[in-house]
KOLDOVO-485881 format. One record per atom (N, C-alpha, C, O, CB): x, y, z; residue in one letter. Coordinates in steps of 0.02 Angstrom, whole numbers, plus 50000, padded with zeros to 5 digits. Glycine has a CB too. Layout:
REM residues N
XYZA
...
This chain:
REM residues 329
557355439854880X
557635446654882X
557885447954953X
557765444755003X
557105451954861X
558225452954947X
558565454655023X
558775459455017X
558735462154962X
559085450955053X
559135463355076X
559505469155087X
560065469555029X
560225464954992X
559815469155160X
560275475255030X
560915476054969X
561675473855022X
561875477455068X
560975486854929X
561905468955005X
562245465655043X
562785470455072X
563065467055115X
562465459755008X
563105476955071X
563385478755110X
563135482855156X
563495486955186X
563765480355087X
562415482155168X
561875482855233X
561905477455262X
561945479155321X
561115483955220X
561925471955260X
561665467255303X
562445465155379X
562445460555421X
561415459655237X
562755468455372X
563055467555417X
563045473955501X
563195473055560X
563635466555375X
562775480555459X
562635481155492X
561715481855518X
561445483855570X
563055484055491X
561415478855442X
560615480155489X
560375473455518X
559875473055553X
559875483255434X
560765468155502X
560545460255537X
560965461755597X
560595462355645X
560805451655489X
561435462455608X
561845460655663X
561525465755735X
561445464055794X
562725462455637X
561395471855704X
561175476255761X
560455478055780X
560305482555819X
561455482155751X
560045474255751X
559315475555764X
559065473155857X
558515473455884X
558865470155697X
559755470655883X
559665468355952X
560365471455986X
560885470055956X
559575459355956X
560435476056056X
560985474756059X
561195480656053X
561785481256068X
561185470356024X
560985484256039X
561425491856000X
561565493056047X
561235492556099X
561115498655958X
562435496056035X
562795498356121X
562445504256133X
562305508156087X
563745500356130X
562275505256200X
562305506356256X
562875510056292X
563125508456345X
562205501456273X
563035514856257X
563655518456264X
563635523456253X
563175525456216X
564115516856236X
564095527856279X
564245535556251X
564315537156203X
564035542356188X
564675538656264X
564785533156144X
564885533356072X
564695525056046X
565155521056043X
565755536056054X
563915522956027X
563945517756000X
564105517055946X
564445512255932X
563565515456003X
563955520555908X
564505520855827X
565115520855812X
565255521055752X
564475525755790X
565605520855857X
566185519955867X
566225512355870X
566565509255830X
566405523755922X
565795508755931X
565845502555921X
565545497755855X
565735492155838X
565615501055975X
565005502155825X
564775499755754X
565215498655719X
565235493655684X
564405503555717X
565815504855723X
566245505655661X
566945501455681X
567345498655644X
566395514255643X
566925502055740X
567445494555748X
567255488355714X
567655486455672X
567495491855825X
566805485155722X
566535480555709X
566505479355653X
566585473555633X
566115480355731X
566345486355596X
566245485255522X
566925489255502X
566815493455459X
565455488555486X
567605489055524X
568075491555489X
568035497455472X
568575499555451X
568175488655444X
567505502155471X
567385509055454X
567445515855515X
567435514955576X
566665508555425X
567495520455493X
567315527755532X
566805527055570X
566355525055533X
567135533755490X
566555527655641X
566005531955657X
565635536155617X
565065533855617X
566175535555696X
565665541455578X
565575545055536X
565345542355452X
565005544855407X
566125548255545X
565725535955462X
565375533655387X
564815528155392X
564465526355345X
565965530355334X
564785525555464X
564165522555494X
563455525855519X
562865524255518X
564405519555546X
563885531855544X
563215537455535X
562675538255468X
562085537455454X
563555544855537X
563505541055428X
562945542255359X
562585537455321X
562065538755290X
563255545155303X
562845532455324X
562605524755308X
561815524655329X
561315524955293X
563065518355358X
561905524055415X
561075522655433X
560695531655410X
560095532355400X
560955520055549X
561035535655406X
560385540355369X
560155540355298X
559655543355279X
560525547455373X
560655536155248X
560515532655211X
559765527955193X
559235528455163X
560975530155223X
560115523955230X
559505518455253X
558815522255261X
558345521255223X
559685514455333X
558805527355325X
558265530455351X
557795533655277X
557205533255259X
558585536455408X
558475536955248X
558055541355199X
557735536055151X
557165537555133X
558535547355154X
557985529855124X
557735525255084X
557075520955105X
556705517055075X
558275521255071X
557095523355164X
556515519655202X
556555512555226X
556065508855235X
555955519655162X
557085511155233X
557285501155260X
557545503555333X
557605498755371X
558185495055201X
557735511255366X
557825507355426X
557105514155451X
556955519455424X
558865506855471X
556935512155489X
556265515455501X
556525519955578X
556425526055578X
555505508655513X
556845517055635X
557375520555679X
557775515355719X
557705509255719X
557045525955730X
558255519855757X
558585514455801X
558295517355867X
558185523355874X
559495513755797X
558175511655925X
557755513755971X
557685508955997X
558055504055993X
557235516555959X
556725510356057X
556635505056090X
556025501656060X
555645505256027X
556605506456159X
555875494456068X
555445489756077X
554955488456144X
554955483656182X
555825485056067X
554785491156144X
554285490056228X
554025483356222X
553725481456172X
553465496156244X
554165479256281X
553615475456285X
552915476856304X
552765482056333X
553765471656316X
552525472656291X
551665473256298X
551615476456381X
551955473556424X
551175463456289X
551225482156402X
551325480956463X
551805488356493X
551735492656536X
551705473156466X
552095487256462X
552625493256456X
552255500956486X
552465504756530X
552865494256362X
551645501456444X
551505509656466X
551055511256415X
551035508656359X
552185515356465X
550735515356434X
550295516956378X
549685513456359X
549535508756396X
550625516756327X
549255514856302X
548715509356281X
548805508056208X
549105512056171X
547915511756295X
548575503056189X
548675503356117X
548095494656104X
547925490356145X
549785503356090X
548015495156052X
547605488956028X
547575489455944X
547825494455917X
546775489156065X
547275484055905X
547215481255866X
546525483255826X
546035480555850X
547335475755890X
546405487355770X
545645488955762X
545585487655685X
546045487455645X
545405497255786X
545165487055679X
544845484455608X
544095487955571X
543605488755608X
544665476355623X
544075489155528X
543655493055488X
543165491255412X
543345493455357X
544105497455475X
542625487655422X
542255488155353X
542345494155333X
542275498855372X
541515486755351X
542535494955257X
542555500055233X
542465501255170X
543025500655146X
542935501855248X
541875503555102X
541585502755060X
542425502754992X
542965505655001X
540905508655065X
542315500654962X
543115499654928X
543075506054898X
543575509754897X
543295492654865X
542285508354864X
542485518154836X
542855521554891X
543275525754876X
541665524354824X
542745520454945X
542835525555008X
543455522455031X
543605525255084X
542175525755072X
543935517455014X
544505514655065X
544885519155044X
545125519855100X
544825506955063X
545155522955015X
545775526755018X
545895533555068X
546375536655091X
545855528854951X
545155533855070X
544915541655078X
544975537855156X
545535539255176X
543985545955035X
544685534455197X
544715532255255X
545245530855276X
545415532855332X
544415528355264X
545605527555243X
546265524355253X
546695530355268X
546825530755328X
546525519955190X
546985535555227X
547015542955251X
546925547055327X
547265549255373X
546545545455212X
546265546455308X
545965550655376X
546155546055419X
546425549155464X
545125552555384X
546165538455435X
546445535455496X
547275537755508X
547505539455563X
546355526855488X
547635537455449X
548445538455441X
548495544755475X
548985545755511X
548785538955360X
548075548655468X
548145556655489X
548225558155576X
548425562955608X
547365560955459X
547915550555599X
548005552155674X
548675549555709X
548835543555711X
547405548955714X
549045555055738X
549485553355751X
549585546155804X
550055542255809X
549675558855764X
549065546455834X
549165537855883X
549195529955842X
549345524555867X
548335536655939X
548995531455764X
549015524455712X
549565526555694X
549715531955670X
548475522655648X
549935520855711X
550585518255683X
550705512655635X
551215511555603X
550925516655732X
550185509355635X
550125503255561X
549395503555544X
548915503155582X
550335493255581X
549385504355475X
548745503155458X
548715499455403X
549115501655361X
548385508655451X
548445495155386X
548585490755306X
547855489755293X
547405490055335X
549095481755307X
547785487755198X
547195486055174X
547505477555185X
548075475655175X
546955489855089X
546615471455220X
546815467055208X
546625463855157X
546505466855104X
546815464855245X
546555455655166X
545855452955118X
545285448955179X
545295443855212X
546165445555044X
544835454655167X
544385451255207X
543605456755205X
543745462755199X
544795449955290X
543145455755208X
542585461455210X
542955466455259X
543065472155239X
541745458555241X
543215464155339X
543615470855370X
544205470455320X
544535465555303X
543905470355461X
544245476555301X
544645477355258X
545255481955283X
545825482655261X
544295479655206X
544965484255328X
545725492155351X
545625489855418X
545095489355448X
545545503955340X
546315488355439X
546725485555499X
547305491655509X
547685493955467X
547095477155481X
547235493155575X
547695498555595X
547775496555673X
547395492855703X
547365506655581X
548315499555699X
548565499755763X
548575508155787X
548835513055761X
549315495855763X
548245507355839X
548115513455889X
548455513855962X
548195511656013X
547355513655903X
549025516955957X
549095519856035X
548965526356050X
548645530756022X
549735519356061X
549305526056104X
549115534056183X
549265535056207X
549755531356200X
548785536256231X
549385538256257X
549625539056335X
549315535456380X
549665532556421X
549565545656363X
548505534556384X
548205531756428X
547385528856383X
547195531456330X
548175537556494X
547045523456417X
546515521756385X
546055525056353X
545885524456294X
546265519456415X
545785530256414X
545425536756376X
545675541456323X
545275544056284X
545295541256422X
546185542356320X
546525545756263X
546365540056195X
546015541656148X
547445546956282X
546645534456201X
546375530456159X
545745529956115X
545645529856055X
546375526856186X
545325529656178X
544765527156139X
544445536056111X
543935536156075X
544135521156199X
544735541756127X
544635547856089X
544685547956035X
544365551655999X
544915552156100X
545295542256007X
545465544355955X
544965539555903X
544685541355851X
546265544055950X
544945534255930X
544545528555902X
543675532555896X
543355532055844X
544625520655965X
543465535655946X
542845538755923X
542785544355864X
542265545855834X
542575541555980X
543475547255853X
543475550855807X
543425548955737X
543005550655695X
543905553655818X
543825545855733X
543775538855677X
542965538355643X
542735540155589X
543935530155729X
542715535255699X
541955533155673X
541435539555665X
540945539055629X
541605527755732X
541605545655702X
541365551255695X
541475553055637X
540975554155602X
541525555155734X
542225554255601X
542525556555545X
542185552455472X
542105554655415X
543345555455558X
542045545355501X
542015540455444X
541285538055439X
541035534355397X
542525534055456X
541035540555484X
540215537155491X
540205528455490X
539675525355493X
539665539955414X
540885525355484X
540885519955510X
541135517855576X
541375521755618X
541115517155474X
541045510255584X
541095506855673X
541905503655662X
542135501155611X
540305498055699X
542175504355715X
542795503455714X
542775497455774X
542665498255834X
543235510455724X
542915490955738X
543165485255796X
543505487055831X
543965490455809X
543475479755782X
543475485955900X
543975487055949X
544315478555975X
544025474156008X
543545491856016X
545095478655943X
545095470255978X
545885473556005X
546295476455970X
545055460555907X
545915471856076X
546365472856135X
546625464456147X
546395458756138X
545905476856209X
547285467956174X
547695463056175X
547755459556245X
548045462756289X
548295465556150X
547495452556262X
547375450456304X
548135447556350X
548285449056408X
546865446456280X
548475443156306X
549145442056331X
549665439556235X
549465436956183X
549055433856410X
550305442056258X
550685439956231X
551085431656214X
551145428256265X
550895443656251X
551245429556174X
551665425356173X
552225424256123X
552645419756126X
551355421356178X
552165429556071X
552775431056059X
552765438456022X
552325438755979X
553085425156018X
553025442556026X
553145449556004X
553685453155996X
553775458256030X
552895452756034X
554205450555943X
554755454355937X
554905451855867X
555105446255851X
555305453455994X
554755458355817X
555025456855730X
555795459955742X
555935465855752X
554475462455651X
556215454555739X
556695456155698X
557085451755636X
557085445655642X
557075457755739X
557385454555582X
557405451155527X
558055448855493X
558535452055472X
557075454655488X
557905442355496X
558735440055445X
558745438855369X
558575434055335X
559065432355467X
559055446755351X
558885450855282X
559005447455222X
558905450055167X
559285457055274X
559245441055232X
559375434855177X
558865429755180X
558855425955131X
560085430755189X
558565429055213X
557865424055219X
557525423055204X
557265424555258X
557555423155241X
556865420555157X
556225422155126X
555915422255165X
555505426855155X
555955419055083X
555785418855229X
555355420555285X
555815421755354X
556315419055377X
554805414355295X
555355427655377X
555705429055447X
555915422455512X
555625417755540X
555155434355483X
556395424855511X
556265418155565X
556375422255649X
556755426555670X
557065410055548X
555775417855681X
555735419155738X
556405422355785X
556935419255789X
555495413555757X
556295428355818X
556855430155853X
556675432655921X
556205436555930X
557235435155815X
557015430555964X
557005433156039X
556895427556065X
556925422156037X
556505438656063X
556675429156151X
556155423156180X
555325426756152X
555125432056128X
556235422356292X
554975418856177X
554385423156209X
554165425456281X
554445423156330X
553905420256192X
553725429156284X
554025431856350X
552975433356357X
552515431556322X
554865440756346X
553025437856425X
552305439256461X
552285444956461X
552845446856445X
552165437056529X
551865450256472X
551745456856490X
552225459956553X
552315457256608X
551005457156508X
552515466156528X
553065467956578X
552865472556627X
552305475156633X
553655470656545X
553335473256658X
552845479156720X
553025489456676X
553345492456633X
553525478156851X
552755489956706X
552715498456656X
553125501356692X
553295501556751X
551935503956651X
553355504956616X
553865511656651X
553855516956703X
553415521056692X
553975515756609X
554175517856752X
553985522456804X
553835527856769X
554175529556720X
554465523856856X
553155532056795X
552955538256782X
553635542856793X
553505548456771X
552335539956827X
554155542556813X
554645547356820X
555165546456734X
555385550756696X
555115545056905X
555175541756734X
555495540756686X
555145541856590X
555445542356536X
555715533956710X
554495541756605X
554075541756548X
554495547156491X
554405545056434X
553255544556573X
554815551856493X
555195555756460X
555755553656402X
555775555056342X
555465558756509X
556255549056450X
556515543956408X
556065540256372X
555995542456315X
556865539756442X
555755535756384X
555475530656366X
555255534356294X
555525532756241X
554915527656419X
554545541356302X
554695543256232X
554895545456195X
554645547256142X
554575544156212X
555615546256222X
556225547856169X
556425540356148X
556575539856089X
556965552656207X
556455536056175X
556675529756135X
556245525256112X
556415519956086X
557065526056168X
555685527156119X
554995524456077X
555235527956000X
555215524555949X
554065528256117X
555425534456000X
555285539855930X
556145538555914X
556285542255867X
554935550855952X
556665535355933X
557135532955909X
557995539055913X
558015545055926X
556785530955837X
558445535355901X
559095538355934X
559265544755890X
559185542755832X
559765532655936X
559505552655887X
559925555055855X
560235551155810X
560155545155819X
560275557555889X
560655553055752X
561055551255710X
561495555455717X
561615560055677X
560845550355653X
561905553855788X
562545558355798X
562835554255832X
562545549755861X
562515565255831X
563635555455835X
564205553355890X
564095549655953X
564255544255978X
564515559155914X
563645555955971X
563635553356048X
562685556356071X
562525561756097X
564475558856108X
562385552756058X
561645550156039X
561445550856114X
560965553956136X
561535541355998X
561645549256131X
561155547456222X
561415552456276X
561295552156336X
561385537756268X
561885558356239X
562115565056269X
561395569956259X
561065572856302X
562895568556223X
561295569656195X
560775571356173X
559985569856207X
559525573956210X
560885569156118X
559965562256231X
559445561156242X
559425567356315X
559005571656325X
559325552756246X
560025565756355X
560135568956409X
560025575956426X
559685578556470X
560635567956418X
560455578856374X
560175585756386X
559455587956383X
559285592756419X
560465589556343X
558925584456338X
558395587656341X
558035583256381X
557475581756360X
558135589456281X
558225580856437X
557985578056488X
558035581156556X
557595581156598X
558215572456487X
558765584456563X
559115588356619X
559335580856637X
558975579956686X
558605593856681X
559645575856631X
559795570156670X
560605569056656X
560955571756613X
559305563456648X
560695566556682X
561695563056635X
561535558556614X
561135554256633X
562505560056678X
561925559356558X
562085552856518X
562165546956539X
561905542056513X
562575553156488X
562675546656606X
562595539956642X
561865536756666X
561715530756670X
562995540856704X
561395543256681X
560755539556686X
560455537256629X
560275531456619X
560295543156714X
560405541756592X
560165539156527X
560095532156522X
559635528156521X
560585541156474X
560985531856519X
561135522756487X
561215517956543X
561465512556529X
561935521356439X
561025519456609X
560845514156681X
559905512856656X
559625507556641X
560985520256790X
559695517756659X
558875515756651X
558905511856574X
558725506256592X
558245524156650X
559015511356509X
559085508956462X
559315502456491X
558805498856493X
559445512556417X
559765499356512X
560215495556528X
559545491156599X
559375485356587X
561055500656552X
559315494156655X
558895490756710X
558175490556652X
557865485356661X
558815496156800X
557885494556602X
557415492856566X
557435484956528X
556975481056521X
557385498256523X
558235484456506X
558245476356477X
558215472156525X
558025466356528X
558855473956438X
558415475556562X
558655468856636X
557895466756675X
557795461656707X
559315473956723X
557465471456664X
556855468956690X
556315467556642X
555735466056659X
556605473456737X
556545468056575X
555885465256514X
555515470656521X
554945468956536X
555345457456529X
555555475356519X
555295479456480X
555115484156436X
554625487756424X
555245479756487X
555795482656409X
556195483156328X
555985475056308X
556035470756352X
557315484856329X
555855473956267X
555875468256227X
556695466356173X
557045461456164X
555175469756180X
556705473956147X
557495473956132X
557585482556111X
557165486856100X
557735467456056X
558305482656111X
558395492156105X
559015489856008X
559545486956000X
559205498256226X
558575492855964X
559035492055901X
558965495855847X
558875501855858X
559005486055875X
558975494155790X
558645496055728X
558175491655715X
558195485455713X
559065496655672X
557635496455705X
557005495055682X
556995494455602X
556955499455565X
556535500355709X
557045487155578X
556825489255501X
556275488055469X
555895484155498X
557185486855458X
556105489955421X
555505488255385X
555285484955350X
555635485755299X
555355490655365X
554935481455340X
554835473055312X
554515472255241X
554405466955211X
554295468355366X
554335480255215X
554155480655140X
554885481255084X
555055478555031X
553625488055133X
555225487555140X
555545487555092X
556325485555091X
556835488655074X
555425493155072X
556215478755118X
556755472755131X
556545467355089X
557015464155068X
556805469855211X
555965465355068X
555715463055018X
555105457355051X
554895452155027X
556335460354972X
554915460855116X
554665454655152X
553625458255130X
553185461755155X
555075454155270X
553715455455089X
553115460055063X
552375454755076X
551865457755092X
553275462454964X
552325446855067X
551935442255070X
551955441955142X
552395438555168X
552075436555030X
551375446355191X
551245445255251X
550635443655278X
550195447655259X
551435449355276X
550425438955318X
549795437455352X
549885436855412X
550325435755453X
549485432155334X
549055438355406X
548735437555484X
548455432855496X
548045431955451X
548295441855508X
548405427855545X
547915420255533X
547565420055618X
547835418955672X
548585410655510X
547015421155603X
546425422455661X
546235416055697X
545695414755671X
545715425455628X
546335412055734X
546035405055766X
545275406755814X
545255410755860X
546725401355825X
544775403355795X
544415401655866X
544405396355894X
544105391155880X
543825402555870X
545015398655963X
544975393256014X
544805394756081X
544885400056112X
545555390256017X
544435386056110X
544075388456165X
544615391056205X
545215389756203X
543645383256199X
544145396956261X
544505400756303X
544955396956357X
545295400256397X
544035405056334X
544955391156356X
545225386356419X
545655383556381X
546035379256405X
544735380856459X
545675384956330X
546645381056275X
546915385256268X
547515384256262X
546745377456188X
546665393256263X
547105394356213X
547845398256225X
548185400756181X
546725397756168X
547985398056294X
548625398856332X
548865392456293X
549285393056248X
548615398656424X
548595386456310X
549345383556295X
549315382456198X
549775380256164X
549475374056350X
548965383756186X
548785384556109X
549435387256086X
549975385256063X
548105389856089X
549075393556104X
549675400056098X
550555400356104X
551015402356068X
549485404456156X
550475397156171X
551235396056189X
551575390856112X
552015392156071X
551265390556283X
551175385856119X
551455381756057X
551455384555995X
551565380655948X
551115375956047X
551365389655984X
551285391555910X
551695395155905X
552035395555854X
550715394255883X
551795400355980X
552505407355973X
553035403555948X
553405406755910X
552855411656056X
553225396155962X
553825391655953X
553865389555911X
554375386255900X
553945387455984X
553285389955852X
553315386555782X
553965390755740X
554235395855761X
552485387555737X
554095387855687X
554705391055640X
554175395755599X
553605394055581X
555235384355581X
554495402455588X
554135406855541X
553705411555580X
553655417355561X
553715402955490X
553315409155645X
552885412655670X
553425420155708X
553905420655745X
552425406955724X
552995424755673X
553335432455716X
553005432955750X
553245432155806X
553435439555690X
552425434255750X
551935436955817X
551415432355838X
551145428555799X
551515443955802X
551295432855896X
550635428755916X
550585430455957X
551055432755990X
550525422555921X
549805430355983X
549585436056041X
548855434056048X
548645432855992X
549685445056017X
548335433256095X
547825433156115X
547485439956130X
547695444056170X
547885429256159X
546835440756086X
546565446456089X
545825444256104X
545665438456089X
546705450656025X
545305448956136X
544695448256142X
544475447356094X
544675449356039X
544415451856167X
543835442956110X
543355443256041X
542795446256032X
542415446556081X
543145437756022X
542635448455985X
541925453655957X
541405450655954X
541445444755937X
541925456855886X
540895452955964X
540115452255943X
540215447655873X
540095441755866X
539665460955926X
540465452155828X
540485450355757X
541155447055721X
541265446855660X
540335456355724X
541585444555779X
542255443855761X
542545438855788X
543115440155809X
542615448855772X
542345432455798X
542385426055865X
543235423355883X
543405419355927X
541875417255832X
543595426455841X
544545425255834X
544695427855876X
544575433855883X
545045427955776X
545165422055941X
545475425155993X
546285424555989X
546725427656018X
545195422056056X
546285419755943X
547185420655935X
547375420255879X
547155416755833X
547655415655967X
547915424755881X
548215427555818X
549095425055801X
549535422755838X
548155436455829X
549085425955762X
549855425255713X
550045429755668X
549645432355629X
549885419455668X
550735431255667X
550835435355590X
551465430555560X
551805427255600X
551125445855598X
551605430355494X
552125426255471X
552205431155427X
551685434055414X
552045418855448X
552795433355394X
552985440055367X
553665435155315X
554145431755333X
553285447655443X
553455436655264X
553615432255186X
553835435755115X
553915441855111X
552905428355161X
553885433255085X
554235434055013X
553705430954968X
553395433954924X
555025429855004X
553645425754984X
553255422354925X
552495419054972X
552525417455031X
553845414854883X
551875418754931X
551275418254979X
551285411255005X
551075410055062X
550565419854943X
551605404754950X
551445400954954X
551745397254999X
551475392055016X
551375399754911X
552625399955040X
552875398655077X
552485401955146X
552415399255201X
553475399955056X
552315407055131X
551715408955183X
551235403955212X
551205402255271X
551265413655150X
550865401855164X
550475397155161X
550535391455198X
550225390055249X
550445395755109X
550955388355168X
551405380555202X
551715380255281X
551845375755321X
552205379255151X
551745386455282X
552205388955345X
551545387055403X
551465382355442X
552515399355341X
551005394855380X
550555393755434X
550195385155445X
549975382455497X
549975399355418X
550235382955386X
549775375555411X
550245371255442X
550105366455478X
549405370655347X
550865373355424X
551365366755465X
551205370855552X
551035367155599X
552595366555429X
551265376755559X
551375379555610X
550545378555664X
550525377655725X
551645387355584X
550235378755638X
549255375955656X
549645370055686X
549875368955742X
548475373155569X
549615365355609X
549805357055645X
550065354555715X
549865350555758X
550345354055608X
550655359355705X
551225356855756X
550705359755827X
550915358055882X
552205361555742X
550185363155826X
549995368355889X
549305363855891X
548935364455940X
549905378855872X
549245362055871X
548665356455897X
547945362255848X
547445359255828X
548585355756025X
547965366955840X
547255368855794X
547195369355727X
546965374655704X
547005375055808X
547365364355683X
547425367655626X
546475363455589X
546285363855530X
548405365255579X
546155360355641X
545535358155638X
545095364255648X
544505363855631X
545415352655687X
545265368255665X
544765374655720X
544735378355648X
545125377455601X
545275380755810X
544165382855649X
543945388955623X
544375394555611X
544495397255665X
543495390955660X
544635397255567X
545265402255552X
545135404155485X
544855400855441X
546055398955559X
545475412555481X
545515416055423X
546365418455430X
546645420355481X
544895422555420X
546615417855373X
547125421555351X
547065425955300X
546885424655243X
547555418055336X
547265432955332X
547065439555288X
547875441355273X
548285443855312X
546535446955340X
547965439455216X
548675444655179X
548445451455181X
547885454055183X
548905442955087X
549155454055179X
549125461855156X
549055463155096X
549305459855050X
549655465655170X
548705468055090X
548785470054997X
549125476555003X
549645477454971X
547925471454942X
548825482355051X
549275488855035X
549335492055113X
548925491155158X
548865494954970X
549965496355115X
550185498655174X
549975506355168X
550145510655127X
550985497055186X
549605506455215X
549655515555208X
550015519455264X
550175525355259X
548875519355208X
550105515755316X
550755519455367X
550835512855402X
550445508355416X
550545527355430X
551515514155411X
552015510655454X
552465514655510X
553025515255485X
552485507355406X
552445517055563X
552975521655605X
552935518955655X
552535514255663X
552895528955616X
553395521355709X
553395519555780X
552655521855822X
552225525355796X
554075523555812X
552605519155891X
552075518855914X
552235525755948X
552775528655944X
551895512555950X
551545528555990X
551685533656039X
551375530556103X
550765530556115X
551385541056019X
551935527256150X
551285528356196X
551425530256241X
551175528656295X
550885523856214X
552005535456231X
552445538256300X
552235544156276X
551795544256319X
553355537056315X
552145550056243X
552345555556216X
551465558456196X
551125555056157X
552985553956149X
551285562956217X
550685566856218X
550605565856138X
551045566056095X
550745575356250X
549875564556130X
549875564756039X
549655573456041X
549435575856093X
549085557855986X
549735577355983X
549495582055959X
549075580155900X
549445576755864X
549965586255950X
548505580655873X
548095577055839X
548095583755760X
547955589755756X
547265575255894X
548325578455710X
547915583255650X
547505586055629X
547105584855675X
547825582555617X
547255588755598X
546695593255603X
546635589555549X
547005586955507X
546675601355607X
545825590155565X
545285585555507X
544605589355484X
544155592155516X
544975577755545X
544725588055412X
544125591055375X
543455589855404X
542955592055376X
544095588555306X
């Protein structure tokens, strides 16, 4: 399955790259023979159907903010009801049921650590359960983007290291392009005015943010359920702490691998490096991760691969932009 083919020219081609201009939809619509105006309505299209999620930025790791990786035993009467109350906080931006006793996996950002872990105590306050805390130690590859004809994603970008953080002056932008562009003409006028800045700054800091990695990439963000990339895993390694840099490195380079990343390990949780491979079918899933082990020297080591079974939020992160928190029963 794939995009409806008169999407894919413009949601493959621009998920990297999006001009950087006063009128980038002008240059969209050069490109695709169309109006400005009928490329607009197009991506609010998309938006409203739920395949493009926004156009915006990608931070690399590092970037600003806090954010980590958390996981949740959670009684299966009680997973919906939890699963919920986690969705409800505005700092989780992914949360999925997996297969595994931790069963609810979510992503938590913030503004800053302590804000973080507020929200994470609330959680276990709200839920009377313990919420794993697994933080992200270093990167080695972190950038989904998708070629909408593919059964499996194939790797895109470099891999790259933790970037230096956004100047506290600039944090303003940053979470305006964390939370993604207007769907107007001239998009980064907009960002401007409610900044007090010009537009020319606007798109110089956008522009020195790529130039120093800490954008990973500025595009459309799409969404990987409902593109048809629905067979996704997570595959956990324990490797000793003195490999698993170069472990790691070798695996960001495997075919299929989207993410990989080194995270601490738990009391109760001994997996320090991770993978995601994001699929169509499980069994190409499957084949993928063991060729991808092989080629990385661990496919002998201790590992779980947890598919997804259900998504209960997917959105952009916050970790520029003050959360205001929902109110909870």
């Amino acid at each position: 399955m794939c995009a409806h083919t008169s999407d894919l020219p413009l949601l493959n081609t621009w998920q990297r790259d999006f001009p950087l201009c006063l009128a980038p939809f002008d240059v969209l619509g050069h490109a695709l023979g169309r109006p400005a105006n009928a490329v607009i309505a197009h991506c609010r299209r998309l938006q409203d159907a739920g395949v493009l999620g926004r156009i915006g930025a990608v931070f690399a790791p590092g970037a600003g903010g806090a954010g980590l990786l958390a996981a949740m035993a959670v009684p299966h009467a009680r997973l919906e009801a939890v699963a919920a109350l986690v969705s409800s906080h505005p700092g989780v931006n992914h949360n999925y049921e997996r297969e595994n006793p931790l069963n609810l996996w979510f992503v938590a950002t913030a503004t800053d650590p302590a804000a973080l872990e507020q929200v994470l105590c609330r959680i276990e306050q709200d839920t009377g359960l313990r919420v794993l805390r697994l933080p992200m130690v270093r990167p080695y590859r972190i950038d989904l983007g998708f070629d909408l004809c593919a059964t499996t994603v194939a790797a895109g970008g470099a891999t790259h290291a933790a970037s230096t953080p956004v100047p506290a002056h600039e944090a303003g932008l940053a979470a305006l392009a964390e939370q993604g562009l207007p769907l107007v003409e001239r998009p980064y006028d907009a960002w401007a005015e409610h900044l007090g800045w010009s537009p020319a700054t606007v798109l110089e800091t956008l522009h020195r943010w790529l130039a120093q990695g800490i954008l990973s990439r500025f595009g459309m963000v799409v969404r990987h359920h409902e593109v048809g990339y629905t067979a996704n895993a997570m595959t956990v390694f324990d490797v000793a702490d003195q490999q698993v840099d170069a472990c790691g490195a070798l695996l960001a380079r495997q075919p299929g691998i989207t993410l990989a990343y080194q995270r601490e390990r738990s009391e109760h949780w001994p997996y320090n490096l991770y993978c995601m491979v994001h699929g169509q079918e499980r069994t190409e899933v499957l084949a993928l991760i063991e060729q991808a082990a092989q080629q990385a020297g661990i496919a002998h080591l201790r590992r779980e691969t947890l598919f997804s079974l259900r998504r209960f939020t997917q959105r952009g992160p916050r970790r520029f932009a003050a959360l205001q928190e929902a109110p909870h029963a």
